[in-house]
N, C-alpha and C positions, 0 to 999 in steps of 0.2 A: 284912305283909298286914293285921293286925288296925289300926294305924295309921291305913293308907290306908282302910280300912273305917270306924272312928272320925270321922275327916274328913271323909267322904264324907256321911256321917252327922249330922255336924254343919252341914253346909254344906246341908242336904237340910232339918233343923228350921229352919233361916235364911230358906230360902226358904218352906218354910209359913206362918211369922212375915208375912215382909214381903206375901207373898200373901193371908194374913188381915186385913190392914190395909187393903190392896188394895181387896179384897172391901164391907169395911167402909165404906170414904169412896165406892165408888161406889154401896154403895144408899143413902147419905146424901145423895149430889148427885141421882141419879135419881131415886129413890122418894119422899122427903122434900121436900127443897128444891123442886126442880120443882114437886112437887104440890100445895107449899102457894105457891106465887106465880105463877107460869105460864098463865096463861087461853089455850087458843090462839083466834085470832080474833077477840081480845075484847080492841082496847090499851089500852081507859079502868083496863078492872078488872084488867089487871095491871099499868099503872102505880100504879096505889091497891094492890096488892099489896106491891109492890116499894117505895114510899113508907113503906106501917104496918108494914111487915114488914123495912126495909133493913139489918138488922144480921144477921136470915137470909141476906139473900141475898150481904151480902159473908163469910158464913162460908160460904158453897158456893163464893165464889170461891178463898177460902182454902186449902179442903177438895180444890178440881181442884187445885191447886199441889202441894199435900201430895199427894195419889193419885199424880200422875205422877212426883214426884222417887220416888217410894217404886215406882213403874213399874218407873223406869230401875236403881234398886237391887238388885230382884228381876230384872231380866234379867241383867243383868252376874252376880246370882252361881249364875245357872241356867245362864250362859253358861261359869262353871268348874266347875261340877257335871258339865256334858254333853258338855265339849269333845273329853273320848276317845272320846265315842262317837262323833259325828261332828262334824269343827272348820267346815265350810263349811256347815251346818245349824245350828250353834251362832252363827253369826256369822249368817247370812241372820236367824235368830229375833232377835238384837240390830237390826242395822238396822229391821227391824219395827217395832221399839219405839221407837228410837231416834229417826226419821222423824216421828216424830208429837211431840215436843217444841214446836217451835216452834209447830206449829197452835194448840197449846192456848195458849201465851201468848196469841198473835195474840186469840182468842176469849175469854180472860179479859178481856184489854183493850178489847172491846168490850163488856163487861159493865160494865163499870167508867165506860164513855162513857155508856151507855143510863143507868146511873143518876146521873149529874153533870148529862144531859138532865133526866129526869124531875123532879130536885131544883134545876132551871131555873139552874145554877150556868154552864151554855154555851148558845151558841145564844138569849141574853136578848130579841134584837132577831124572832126566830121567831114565828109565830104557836103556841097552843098546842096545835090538833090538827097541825101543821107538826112541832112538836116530838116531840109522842107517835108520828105515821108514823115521824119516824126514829129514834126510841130502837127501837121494832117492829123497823124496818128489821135495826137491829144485831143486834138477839137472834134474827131470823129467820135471818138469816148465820150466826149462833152455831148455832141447828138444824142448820142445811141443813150445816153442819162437823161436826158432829155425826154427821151420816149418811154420810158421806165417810170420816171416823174409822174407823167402826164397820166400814170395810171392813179396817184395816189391824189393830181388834180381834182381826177374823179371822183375817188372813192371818199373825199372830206364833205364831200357836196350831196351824198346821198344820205347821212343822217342830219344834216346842215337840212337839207331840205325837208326831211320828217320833221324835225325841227320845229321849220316854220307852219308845215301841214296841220299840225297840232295844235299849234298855239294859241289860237283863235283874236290874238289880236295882229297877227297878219293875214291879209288873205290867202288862203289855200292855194291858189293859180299858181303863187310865187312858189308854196314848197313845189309844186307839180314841175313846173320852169325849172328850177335846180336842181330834182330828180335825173329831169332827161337829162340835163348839161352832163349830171353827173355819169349816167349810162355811157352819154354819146363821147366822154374822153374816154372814156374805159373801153369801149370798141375801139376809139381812133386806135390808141396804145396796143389794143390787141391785135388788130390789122394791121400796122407797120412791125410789129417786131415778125408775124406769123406770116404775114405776106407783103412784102415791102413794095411788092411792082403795082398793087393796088391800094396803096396809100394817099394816092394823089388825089383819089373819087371818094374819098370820106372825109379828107382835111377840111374842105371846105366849108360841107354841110355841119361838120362838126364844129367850128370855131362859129357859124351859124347860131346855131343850137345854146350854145355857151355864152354867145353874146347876147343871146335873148333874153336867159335865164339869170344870168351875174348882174346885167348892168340895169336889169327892170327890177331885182332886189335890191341896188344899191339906190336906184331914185328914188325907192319908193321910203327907204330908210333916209334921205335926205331931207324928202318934202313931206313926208306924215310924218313916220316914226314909227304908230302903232294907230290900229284902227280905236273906234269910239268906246271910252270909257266903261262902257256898259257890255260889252264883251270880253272884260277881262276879269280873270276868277280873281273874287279877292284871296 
């Protein structure tokens, strides 16, 4: 028993670990990156971003590479954390995850197109607002995947949260916390693609909601691991 407790334990600091990194490269690509090259509406001044600024912006591409392997790391081993809890909710929470691999390539690689455009290394024979529409074009694509994503954000985080509701050696609070997070990306995504002009009065609350949920299960895997011995089925 203390063993399997030990283990459990250890496998529970791993995934706080890989969850903290997590945490880390996406407000590095979101809050950062984005904010300092991204103009929406405006391609002059974010190609001139993306130009004085190109070694930002292929370290945010860098940075979504690194997030996602370190994604797929931390579900496989949240996926043998949790599998006796329940194995068809342990594996639904992996495909979640899983699914969303390839997108992101796809949309790195059009990051990497928009800037070989703007750095006129393709497309020579274009005119140069011809060129800048479609470097836009890509990154807009990249968005609008973006919002798409943001739905399967959510939907990894609703059996991720039964998950833990269940397990009785985390506290219930935290599946309850990754529940909402997990709802309230799944609204954000549905109110930006169904209604984009009221996007602006749910982002908020939503990254809110997410930050509550994500980063209060990642401390709580850091500095406990798992609640007390005597709460866990042998």
């Amino acid at each position: 028993m203390e063993n399997k407790v030990n283990s459990l334990r250890k496998t529970a600091k791993l995934a706080g670990l890989l969850y903290l990194i997590l945490v880390i490269t996406g407000v590095y690509s979101i809050m950062y990156v984005s904010s300092q090259i991204i103009v929406q509406g405006d391609a002059i001044t974010t190609a001139k971003n993306i130009l004085a600024k190109e070694f930002l912006f292929r370290t945010g591409i860098i940075n979504d590479l690194i997030s996602n392997t370190i994604f797929v790391l931390l579900v496989l081993v949240l996926y043998r954390m949790f599998r006796q809890v329940n194995e068809y909710q342990a594996k639904l929470m992996v495909a979640f995850v899983i699914v969303q691999v390839p997108a992101v390539f796809i949309m790195e690689a059009l990051n990497i197109t928009s800037l070989m455009i703007f750095k006129g290394e393709i497309l020579q024979t274009f005119e140069l607002n011809q060129k800048q529409d479609l470097a836009m074009l890509f990154l807009k694509i990249n968005d609008n995947g973006t919002l798409t994503m943001e739905m399967f954000w959510g939907l990894w985080l609703l059996p991720f949260g039964l998950l833990v509701y269940k397990s009785r050696f985390i506290p219930r609070i935290f599946g309850i916390l990754l529940v909402i997070a997990g709802i309230a990306y799944i609204f954000d995504s549905f109110v930006s693609l169904l209604f984009p002009t009221y996007s602006t009065f749910v982002n908020q609350p939503t990254l809110l909601l997410v930050a509550i949920g994500e980063i209060s299960i990642t401390l709580w895997f850091l500095i406990k691991g798992v609640k007390n011995i005597s709460t866990i089925e042998k």
